[in-house]
N, CA, C and O atoms as a Tinker XYZ file with bonds, in Angstrom:
   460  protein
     1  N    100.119000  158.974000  146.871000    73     2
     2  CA    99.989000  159.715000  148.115000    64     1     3
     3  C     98.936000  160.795000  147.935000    63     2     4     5
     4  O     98.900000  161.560000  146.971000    81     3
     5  N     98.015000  160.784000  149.032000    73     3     6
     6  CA    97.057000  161.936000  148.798000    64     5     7
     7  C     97.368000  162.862000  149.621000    63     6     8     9
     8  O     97.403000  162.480000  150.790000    81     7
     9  N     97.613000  163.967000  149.439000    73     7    10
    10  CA    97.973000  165.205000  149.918000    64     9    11
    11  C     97.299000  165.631000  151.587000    63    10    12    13
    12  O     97.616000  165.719000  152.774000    81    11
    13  N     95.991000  165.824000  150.491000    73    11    14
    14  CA    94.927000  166.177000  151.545000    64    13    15
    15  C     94.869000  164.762000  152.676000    63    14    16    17
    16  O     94.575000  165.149000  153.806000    81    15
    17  N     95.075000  163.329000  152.596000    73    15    18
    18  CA    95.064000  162.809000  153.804000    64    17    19
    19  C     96.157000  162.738000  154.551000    63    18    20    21
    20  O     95.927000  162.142000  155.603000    81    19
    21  N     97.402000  163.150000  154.425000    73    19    22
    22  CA    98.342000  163.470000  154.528000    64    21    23
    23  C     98.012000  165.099000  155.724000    63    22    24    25
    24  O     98.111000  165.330000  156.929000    81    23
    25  N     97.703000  165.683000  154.787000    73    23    26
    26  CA    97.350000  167.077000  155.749000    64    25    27
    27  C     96.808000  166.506000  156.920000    63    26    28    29
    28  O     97.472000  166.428000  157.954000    81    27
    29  N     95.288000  165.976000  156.800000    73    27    30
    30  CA    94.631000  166.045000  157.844000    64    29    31
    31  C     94.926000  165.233000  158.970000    63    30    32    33
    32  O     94.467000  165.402000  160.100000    81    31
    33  N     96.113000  163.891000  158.431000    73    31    34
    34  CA    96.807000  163.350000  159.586000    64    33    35
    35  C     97.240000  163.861000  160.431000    63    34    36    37
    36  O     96.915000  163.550000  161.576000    81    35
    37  N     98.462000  165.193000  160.073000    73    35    38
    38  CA    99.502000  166.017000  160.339000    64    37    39
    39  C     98.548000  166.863000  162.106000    63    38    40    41
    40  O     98.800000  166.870000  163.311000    81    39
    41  N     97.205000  167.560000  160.997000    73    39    42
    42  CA    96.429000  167.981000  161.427000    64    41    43
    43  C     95.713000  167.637000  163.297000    63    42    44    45
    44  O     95.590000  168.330000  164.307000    81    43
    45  N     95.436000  166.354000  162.966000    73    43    46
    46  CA    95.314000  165.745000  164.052000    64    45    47
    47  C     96.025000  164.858000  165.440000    63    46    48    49
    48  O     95.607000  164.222000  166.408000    81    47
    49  N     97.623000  165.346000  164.733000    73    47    50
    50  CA    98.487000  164.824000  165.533000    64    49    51
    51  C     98.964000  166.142000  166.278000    63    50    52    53
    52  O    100.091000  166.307000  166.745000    81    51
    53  N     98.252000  166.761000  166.300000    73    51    54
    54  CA    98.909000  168.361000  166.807000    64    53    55
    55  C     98.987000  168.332000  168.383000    63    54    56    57
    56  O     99.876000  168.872000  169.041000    81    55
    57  N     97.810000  167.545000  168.939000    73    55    58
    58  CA    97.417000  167.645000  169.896000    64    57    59
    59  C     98.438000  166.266000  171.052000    63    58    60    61
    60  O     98.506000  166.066000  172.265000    81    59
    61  N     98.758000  165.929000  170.415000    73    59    62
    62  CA    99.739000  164.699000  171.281000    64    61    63
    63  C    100.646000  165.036000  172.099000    63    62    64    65
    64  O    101.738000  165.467000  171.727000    81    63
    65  N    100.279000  164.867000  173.435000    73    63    66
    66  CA   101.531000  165.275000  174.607000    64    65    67
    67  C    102.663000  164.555000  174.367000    63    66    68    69
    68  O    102.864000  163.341000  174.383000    81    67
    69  N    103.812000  166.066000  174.001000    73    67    70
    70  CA   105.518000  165.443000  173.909000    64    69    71
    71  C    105.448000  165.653000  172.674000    63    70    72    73
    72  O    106.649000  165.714000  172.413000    81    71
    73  N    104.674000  165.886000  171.259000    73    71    74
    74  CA   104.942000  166.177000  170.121000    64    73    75
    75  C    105.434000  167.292000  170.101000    63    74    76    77
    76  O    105.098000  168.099000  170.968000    81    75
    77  N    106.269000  167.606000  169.208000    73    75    78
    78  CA   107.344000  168.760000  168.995000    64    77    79
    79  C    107.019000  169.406000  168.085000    63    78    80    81
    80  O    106.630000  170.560000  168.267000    81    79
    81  N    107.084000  168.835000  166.802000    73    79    82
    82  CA   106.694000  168.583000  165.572000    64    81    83
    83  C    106.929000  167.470000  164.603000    63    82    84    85
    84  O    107.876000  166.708000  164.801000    81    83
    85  N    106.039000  167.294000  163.431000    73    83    86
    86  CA   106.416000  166.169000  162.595000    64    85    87
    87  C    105.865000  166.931000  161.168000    63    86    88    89
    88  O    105.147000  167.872000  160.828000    81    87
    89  N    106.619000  165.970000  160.642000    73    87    90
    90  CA   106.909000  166.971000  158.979000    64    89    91
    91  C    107.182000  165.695000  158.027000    63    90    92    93
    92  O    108.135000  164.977000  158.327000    81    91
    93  N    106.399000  165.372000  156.893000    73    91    94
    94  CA   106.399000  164.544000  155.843000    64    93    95
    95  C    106.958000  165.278000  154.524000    63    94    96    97
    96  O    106.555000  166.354000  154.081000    81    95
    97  N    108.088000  164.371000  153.933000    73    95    98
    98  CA   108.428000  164.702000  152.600000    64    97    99
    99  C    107.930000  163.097000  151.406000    63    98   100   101
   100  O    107.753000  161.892000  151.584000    81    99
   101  N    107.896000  163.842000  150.505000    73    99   102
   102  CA   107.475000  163.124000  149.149000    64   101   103
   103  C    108.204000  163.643000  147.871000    63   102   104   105
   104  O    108.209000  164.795000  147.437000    81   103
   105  N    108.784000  162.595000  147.394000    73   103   106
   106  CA   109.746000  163.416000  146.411000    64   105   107
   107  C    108.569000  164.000000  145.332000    63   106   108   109
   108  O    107.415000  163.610000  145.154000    81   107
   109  N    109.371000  165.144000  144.658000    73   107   110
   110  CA   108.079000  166.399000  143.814000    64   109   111
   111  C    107.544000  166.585000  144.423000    63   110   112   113
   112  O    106.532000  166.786000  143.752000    81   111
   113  N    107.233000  166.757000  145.535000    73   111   114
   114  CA   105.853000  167.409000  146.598000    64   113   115
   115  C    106.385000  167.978000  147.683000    63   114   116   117
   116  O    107.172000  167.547000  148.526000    81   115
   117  N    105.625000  169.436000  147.490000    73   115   118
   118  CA   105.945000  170.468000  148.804000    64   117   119
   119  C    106.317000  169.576000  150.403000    63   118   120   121
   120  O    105.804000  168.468000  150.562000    81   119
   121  N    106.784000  169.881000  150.970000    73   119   122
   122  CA   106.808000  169.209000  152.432000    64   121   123
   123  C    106.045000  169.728000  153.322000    63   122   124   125
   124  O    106.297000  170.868000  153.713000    81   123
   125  N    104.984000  169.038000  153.822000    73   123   126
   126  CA   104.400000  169.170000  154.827000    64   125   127
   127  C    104.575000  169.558000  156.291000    63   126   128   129
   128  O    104.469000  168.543000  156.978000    81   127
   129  N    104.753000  170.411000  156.867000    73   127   130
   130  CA   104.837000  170.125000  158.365000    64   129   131
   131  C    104.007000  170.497000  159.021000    63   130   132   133
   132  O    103.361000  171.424000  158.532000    81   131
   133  N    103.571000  169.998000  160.451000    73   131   134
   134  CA   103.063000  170.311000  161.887000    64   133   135
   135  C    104.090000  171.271000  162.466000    63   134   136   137
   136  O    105.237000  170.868000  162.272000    81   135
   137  N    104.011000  172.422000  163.120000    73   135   138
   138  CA   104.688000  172.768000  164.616000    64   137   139
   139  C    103.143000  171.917000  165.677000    63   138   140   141
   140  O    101.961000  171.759000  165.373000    81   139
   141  N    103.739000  171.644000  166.626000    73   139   142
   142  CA   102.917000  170.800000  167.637000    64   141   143
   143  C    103.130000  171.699000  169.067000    63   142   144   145
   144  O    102.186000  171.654000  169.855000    81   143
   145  N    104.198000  172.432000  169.408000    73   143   146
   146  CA   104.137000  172.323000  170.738000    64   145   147
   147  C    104.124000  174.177000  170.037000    63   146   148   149
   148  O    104.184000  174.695000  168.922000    81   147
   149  N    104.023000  174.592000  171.297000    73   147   150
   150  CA   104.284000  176.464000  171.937000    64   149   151
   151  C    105.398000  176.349000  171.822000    63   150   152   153
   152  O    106.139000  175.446000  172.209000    81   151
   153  N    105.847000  178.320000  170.647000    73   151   154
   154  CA   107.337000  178.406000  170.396000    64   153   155
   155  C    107.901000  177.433000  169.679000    63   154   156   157
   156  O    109.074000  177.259000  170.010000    81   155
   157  N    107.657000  176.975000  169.123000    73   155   158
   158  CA   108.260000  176.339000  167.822000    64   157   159
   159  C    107.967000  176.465000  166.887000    63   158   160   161
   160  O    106.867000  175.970000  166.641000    81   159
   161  N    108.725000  177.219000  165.657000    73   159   162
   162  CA   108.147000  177.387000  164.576000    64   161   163
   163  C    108.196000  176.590000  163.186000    63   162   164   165
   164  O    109.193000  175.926000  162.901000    81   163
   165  N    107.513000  176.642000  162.658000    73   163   166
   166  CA   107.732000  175.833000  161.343000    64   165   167
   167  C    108.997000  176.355000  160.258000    63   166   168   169
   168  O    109.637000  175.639000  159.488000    81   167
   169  N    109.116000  177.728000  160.455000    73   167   170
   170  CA   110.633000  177.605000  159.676000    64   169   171
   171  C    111.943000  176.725000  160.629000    63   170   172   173
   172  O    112.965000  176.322000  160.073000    81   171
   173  N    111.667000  176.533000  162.158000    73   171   174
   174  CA   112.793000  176.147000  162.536000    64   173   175
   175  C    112.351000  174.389000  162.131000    63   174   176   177
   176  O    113.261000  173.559000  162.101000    81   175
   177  N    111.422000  174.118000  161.944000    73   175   178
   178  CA   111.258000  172.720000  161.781000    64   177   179
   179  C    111.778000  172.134000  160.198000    63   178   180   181
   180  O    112.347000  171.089000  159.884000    81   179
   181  N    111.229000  173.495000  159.248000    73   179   182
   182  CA   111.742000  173.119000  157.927000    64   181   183
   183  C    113.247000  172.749000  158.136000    63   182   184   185
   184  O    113.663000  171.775000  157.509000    81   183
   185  N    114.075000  173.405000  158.930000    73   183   186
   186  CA   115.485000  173.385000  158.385000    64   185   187
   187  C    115.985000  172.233000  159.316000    63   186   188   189
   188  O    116.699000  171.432000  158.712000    81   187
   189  N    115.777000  171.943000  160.696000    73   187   190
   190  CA   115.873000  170.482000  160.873000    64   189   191
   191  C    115.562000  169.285000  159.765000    63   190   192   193
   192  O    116.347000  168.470000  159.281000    81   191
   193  N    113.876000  169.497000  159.491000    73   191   194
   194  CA   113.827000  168.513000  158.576000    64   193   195
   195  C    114.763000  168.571000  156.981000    63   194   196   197
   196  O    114.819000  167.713000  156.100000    81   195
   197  N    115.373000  169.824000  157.052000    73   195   198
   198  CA   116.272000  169.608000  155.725000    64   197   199
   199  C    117.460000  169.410000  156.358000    63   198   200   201
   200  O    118.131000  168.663000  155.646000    81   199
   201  N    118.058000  169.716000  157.358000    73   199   202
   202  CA   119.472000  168.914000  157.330000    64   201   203
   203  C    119.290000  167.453000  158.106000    63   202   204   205
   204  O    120.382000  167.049000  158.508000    81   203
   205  N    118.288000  166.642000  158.390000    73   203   206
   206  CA   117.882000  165.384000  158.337000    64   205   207
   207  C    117.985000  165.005000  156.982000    63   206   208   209
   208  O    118.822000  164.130000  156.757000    81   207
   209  N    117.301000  165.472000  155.955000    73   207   210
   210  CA   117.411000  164.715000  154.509000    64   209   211
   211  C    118.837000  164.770000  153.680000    63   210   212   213
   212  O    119.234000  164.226000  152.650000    81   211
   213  N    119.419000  165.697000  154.634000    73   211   214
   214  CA   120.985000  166.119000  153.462000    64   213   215
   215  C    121.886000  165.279000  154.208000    63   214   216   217
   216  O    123.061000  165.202000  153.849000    81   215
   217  N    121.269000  164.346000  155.667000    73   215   218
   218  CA   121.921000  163.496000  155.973000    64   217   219
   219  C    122.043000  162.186000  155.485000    63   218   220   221
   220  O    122.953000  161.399000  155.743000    81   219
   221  N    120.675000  161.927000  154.472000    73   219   222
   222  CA   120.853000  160.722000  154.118000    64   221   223
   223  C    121.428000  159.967000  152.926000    63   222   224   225
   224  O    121.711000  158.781000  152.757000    81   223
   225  N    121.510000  161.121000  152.107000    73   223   226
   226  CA   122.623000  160.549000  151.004000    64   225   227
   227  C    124.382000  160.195000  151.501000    63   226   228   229
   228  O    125.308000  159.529000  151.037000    81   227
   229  N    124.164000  161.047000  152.660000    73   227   230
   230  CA   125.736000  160.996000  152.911000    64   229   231
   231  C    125.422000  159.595000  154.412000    63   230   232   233
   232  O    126.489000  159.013000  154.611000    81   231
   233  N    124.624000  159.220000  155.067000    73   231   234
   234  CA   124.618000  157.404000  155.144000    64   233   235
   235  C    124.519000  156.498000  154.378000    63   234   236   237
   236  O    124.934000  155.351000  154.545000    81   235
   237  N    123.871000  157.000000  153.323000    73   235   238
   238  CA   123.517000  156.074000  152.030000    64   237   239
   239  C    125.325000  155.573000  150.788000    63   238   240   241
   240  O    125.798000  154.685000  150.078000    81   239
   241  N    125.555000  156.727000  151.249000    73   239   242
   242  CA   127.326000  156.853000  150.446000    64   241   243
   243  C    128.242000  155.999000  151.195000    63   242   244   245
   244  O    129.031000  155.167000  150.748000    81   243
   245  N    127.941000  156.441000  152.797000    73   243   246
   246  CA   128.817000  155.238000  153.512000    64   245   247
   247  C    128.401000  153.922000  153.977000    63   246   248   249
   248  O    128.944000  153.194000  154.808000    81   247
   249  N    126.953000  153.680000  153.047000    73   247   250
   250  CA   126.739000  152.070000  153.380000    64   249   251
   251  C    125.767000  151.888000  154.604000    63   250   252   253
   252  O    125.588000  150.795000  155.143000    81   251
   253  N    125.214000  152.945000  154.956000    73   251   254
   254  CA   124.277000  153.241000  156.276000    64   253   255
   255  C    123.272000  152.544000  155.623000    63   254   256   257
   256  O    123.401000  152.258000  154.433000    81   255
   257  N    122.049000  152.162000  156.412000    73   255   258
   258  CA   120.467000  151.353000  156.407000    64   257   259
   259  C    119.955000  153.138000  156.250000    63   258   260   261
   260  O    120.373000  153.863000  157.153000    81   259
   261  N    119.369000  153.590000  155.505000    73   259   262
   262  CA   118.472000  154.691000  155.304000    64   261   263
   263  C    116.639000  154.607000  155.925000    63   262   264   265
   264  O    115.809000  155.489000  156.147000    81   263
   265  N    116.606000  153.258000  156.022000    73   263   266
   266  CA   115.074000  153.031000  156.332000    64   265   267
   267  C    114.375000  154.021000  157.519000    63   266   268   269
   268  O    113.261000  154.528000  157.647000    81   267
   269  N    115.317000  154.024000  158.121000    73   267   270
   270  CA   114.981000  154.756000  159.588000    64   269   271
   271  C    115.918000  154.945000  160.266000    63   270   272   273
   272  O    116.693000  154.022000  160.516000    81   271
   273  N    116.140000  156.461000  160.850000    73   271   274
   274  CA   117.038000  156.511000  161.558000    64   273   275
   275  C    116.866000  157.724000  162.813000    63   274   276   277
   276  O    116.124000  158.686000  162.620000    81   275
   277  N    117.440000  157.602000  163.780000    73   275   278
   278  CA   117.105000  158.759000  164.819000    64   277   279
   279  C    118.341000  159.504000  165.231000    63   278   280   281
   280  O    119.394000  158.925000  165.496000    81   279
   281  N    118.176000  160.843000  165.278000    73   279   282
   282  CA   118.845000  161.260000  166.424000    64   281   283
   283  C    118.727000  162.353000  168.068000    63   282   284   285
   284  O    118.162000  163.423000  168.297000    81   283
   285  N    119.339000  161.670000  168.694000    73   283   286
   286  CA   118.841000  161.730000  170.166000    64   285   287
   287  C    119.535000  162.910000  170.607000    63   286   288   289
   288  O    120.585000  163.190000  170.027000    81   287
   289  N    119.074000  163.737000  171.648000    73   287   290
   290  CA   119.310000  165.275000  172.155000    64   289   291
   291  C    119.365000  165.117000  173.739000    63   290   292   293
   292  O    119.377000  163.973000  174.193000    81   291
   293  N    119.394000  166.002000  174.439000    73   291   294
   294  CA   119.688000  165.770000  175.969000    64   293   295
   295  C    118.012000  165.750000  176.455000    63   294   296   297
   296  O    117.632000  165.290000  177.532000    81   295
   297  N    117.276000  166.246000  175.593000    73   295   298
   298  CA   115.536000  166.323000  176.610000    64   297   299
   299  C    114.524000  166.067000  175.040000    63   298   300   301
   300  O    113.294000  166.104000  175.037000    81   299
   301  N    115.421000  165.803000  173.755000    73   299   302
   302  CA   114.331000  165.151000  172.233000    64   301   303
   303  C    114.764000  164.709000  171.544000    63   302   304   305
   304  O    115.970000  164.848000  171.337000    81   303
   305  N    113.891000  163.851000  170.750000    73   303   306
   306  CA   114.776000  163.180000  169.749000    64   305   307
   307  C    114.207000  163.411000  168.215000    63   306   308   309
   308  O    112.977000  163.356000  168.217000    81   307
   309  N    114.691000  163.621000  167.085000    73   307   310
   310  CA   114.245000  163.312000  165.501000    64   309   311
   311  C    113.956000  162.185000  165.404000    63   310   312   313
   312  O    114.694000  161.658000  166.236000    81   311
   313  N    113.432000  161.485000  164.996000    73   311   314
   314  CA   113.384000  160.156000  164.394000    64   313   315
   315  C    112.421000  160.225000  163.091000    63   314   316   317
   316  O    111.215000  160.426000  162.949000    81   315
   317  N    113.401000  159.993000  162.283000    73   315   318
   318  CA   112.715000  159.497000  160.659000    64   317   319
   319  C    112.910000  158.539000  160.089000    63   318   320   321
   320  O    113.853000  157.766000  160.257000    81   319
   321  N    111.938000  158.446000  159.242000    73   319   322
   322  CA   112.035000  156.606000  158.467000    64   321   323
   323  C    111.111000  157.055000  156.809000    63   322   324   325
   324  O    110.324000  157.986000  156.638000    81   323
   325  N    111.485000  156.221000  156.001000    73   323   326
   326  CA   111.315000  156.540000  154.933000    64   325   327
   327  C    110.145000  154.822000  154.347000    63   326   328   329
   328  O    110.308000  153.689000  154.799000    81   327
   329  N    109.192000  155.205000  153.389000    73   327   330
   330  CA   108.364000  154.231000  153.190000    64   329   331
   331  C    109.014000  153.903000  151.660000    63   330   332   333
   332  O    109.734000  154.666000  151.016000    81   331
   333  N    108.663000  152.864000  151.354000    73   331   334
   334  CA   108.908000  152.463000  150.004000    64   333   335
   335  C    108.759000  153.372000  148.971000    63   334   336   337
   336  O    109.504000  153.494000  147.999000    81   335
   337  N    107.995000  153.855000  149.167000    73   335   338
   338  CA   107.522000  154.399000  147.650000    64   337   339
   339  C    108.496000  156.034000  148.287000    63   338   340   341
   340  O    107.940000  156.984000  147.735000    81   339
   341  N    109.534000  156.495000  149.094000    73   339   342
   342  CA   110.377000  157.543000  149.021000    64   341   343
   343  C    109.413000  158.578000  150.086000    63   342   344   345
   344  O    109.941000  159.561000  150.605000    81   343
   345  N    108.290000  158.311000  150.279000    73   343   346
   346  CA   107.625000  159.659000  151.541000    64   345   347
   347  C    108.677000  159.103000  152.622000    63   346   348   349
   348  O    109.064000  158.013000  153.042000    81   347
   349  N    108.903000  160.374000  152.818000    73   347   350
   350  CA   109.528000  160.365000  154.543000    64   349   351
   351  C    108.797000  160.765000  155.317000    63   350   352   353
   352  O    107.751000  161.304000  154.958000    81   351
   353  N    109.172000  160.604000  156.779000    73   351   354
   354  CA   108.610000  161.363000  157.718000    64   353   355
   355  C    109.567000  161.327000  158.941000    63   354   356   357
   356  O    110.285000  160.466000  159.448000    81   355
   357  N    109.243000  162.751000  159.222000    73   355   358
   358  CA   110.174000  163.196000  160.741000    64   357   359
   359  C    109.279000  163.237000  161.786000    63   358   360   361
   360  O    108.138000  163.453000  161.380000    81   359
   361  N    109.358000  163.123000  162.865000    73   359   362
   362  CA   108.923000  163.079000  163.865000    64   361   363
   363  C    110.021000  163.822000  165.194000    63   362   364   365
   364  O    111.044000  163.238000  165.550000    81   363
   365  N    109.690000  164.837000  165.649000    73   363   366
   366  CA   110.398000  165.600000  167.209000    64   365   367
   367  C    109.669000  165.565000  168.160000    63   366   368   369
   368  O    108.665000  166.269000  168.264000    81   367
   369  N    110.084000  164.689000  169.057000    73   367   370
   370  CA   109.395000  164.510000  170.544000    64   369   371
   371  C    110.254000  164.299000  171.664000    63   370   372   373
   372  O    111.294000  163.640000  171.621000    81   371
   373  N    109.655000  165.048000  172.964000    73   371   374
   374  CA   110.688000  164.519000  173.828000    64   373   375
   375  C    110.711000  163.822000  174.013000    63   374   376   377
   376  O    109.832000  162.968000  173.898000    81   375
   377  N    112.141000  163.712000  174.583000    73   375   378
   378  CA   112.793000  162.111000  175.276000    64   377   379
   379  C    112.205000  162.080000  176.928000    63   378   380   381
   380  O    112.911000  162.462000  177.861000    81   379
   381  N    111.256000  161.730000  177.050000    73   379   382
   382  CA   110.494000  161.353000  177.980000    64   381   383
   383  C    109.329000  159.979000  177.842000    63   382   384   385
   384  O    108.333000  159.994000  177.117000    81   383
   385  N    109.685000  159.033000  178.580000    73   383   386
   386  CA   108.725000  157.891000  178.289000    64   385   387
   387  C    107.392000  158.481000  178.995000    63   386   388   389
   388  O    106.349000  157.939000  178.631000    81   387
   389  N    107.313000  159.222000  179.682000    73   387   390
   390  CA   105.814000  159.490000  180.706000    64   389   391
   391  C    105.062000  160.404000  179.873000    63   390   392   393
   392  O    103.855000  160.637000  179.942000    81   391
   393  N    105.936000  160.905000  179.061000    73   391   394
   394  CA   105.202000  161.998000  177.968000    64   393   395
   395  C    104.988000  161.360000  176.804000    63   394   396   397
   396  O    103.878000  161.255000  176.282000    81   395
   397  N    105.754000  161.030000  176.473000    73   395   398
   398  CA   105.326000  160.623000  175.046000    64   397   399
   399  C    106.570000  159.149000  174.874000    63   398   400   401
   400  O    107.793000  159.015000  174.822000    81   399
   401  N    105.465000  158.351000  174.840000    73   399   402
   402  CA   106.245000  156.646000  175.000000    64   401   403
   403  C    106.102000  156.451000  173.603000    63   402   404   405
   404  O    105.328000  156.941000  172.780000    81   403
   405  N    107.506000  155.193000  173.477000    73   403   406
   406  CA   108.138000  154.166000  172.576000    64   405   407
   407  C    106.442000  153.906000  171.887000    63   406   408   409
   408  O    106.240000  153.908000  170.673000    81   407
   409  N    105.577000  153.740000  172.700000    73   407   410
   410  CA   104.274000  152.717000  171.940000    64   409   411
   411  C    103.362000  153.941000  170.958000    63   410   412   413
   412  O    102.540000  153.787000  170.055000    81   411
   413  N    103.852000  154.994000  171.507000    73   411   414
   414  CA   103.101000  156.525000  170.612000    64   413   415
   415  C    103.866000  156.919000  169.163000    63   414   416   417
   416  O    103.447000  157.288000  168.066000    81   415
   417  N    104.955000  156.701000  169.617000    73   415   418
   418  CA   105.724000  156.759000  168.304000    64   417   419
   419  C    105.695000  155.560000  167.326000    63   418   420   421
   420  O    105.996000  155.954000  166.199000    81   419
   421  N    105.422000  154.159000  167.366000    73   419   422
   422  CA   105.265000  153.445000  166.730000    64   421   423
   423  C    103.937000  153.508000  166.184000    63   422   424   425
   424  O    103.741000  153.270000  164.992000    81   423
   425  N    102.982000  153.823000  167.003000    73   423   426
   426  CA   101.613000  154.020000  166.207000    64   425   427
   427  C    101.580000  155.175000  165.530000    63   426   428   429
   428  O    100.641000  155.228000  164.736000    81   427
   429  N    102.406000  156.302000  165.568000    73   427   430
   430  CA   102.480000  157.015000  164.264000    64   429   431
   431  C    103.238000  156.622000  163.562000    63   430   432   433
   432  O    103.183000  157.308000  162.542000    81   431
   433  N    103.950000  155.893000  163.486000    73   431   434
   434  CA   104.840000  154.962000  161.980000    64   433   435
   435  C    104.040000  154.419000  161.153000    63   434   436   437
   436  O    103.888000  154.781000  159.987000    81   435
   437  N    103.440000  153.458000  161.733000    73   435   438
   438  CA   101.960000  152.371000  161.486000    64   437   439
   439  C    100.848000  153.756000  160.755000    63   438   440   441
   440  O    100.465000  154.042000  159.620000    81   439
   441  N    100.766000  153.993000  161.328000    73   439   442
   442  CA    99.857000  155.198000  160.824000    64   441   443
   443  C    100.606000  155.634000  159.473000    63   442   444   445
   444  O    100.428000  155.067000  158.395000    81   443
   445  N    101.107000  156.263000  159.593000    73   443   446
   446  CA   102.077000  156.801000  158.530000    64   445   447
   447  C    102.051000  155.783000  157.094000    63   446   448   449
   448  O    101.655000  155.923000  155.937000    81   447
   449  N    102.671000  154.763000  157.842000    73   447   450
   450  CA   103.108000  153.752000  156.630000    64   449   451
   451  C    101.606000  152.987000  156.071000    63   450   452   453
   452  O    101.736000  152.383000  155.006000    81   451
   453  N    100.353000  152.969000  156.635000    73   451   454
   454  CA    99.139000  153.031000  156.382000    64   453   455
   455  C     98.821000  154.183000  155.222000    63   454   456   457
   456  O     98.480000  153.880000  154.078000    81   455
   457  N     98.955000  155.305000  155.605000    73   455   458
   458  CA    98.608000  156.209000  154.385000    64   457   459
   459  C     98.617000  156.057000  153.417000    63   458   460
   460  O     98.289000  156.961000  152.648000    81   459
C-alpha cells in the first residue's frame, strides 16, 4: 500500500455530493481520513471509524461475513469493506439516491480495491 496514493485518493474524493466522510485503515499504519462535508470533524469521524472496527471482531466471533458490511441511519449510512491484504475502508454518505447513488459508491470500492 502506498500511503501517498492513498492520500491523494482521499484527497480527491472530498468534493463528491453526499460524501460525509471516508477514512482508510491498514494494519501498522496511521488511519487516514477525509472530513468531506461542512461541520464534520475528523475527530468525530476517527471514533465512528473506530467503533466500526471494534465491531468486527465481535461479527467475526459470531460467524458474521467481515468482507463488507453497512450500517444504515435515518438520512446516512457507514458502509465498510475490507480488501485482502486487511486495508479497510469506511465510507459516510447520505442515504439519498439523487445525492449520492448506489453506482457512486461502488466506483469508490473499485477504486479503492484498485489501489
Amino acid at each position: 500500500m502506498s500511503d501517498a496514493r492513498f492520500t491523494d485518493w482521499l484527497q480527491e474524493k472530498t468534493a463528491l455530493p453526499g460524501l460525509i466522510g471516508i477514512g482508510i485503515y491498514a494494519p501498522g499504519k496511521p488511519t487516514m481520513m477525509q472530513a468531506c462535508a461542512s461541520g464534520v470533524s475528523e475527530l468525530a469521524l476517527e471514533n465512528a471509524w473506530r467503533c466500526a472496527a471494534e465491531t468486527i471482531p465481535v461479527l467475526q466471533f459470531n460467524g458474521f461475513p467481515t468482507g463488507g458490511f453497512r450500517f444504515v441511519f435515518a438520512q446516512a449510512f457507514v458502509h465498510c469493506e475490507r480488501r485482502p491484504d486487511g486495508t479497510c475502508i469506511g465510507i459516510c454518505a447520505l442515504k439519498n439516491d439523487k445525492i449520492f447513488s448506489p453506482a457512486q459508491l461502488e466506483t469508490l470500492l473499485a477504486e479503492f480495491h484498485a489501489l
